[in-house]
C-alpha positions as CSV (number, residue, x, y, z in Angstrom):
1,X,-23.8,53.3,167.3
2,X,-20.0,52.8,167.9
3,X,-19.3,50.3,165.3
4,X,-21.0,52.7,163.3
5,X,-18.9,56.0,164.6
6,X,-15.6,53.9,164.3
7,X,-16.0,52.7,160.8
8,X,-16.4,56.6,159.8
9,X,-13.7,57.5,161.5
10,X,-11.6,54.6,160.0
11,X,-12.5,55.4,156.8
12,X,-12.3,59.5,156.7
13,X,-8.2,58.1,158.1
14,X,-7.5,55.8,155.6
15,X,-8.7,58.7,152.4
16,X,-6.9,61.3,154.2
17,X,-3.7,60.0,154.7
18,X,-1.0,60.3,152.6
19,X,1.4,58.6,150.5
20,X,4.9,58.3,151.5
21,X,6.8,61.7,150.7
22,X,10.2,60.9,149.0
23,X,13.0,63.4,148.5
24,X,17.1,63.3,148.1
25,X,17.9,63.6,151.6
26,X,14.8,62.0,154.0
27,X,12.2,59.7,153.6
28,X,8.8,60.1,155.2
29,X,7.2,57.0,156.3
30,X,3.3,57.2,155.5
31,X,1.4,56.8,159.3
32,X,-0.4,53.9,158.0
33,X,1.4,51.6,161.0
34,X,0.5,53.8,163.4
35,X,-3.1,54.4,162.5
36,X,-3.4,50.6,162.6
37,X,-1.9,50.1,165.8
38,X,-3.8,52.9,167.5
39,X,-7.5,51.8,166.1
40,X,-6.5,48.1,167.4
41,X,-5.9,49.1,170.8
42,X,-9.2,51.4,170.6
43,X,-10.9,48.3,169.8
44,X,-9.6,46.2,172.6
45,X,-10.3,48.9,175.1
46,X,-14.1,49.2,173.6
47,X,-14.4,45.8,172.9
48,X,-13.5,45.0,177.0
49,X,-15.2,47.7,177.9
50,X,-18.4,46.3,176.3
51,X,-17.7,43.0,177.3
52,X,-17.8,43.7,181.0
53,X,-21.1,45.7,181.3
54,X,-23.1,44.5,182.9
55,X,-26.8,43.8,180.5
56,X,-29.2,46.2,182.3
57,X,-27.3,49.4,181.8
């Protein structure tokens, strides 16, 4: 059910963001990086979280 719930989530992020914006004056970095980072710390938090239930709950 999570893994399931996470990889829609990952994947309506990854169509929806957007390419890197380029003008004269400023440059606007795509989130990509921080997308990334953010969905690997999720998965360590779920992933521990998971590991240290105990079987019968």
């Amino acid at each position: 059910m999570i893994g399931r719930t996470l990889s829609s989530i990952l994947l309506s992020l990854a169509a929806a963001a957007p390419a890197a914006a380029q003008s004269a004056s400023a440059v606007v970095p795509e989130p990509s990086g921080m997308v990334l980072l953010g969905m690997g710390l999720a998965g360590v938090v779920i992933g521990r979280a998971l590991a240290r239930r105990k079987p019968g709950e």
